[in-house]
VMD Tcl script that draws the C-alpha trace (Angstrom):
set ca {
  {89.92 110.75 112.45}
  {92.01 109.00 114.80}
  {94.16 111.39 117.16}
  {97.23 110.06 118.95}
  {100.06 111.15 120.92}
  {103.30 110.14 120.09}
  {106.23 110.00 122.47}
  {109.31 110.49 120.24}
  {112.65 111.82 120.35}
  {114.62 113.36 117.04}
  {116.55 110.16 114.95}
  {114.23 107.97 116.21}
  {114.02 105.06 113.72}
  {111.57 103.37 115.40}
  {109.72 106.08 115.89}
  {109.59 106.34 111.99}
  {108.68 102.66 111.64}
  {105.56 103.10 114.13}
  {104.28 105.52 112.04}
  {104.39 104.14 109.09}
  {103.01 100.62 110.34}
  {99.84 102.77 112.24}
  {99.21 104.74 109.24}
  {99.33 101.54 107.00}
  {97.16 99.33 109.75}
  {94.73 101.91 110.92}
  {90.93 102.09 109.16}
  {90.70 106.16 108.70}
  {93.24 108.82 108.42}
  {95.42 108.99 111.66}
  {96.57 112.45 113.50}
  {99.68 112.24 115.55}
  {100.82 114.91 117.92}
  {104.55 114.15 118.37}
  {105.78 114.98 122.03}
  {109.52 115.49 121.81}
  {110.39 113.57 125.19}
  {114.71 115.43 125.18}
  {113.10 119.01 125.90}
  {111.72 117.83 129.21}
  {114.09 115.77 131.97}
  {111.11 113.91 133.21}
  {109.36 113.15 130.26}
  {113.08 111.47 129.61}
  {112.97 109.42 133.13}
  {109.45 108.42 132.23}
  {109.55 107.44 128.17}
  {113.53 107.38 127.62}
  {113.94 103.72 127.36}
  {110.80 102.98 126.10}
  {110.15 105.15 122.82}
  {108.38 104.93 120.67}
  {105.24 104.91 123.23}
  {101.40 106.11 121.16}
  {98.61 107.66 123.74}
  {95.63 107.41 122.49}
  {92.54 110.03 123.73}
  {91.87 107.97 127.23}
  {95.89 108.05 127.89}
  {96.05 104.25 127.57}
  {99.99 103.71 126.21}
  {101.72 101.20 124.08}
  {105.30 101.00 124.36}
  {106.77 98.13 121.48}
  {104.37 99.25 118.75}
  {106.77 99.01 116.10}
  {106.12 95.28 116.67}
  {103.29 94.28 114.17}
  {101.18 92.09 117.08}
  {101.22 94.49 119.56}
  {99.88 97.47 117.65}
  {97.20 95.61 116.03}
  {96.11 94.36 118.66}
  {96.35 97.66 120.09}
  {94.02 99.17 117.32}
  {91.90 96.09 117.49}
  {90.49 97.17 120.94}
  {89.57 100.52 119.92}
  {87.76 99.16 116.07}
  {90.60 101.78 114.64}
  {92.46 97.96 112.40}
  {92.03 97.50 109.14}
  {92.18 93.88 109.16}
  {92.68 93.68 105.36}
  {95.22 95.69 105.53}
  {96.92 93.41 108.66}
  {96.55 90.76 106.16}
  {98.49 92.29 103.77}
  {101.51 92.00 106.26}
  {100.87 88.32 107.32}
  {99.00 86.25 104.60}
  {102.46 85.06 102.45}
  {102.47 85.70 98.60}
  {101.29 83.36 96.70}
  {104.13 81.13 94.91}
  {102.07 79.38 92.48}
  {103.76 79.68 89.65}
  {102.37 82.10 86.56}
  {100.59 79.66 84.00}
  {102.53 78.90 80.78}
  {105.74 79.51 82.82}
  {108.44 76.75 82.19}
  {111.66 76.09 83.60}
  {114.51 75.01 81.48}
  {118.53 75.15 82.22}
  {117.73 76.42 85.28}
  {116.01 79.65 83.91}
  {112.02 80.56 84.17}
  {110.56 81.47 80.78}
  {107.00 82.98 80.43}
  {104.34 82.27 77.86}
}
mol new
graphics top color blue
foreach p $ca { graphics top sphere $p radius 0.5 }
foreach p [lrange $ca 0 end-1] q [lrange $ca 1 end] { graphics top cylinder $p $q radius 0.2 }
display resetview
């Protein structure tokens, strides 16, 4: 099990979006310990403009992890990615059409 701190503050949206995209890119189940940076004046000094920031055991932070690059990369250097799963969010559908689909006035039929 992966353990990480989380540096977070209540109504955080992108607080919300990093952990969904960690527990959707990591490779085994993921335990965060939220740290509620408002209850502590320096804690707001330090992470204020920065939230969301993840910790992981060795204290090594990453601000920006709501941005897909950065936090796999992130997980990449500790072997914690699930690189299928990364692919999932950058490999584009596929567009080829269904077979037996047809186009006609402007409309797609099936079969």
């Amino acid at each position: 099990m992966i353990q990480l701190s989380l540096y977070t503050t209540m109504g955080c949206h992108l607080c919300s979006q990093l952990e969904a995209l960690v527990a959707a890119l990591a490779n085994q189940k993921v335990w965060l310990h939220h740290i509620e940076i408002s209850d502590d004046d320096a804690l707001v000094e330090r992470y204020g403009l920065r939230i969301p920031v993840l910790v992981d055991g060795d204290g090594n932070e990453l601000d920006r992890g709501f941005e897909l690059e950065r936090l796999s990369a992130w997980l990449r250097e500790r072997g914690w990615l699930d690189e299928d799963a990364l692919a999932g969010f950058t490999v584009p559908p596929d567009t080829t059409p269904p077979k037996g689909a047809h186009k006609r006035h402007g409309r797609r039929f099936l079969g």
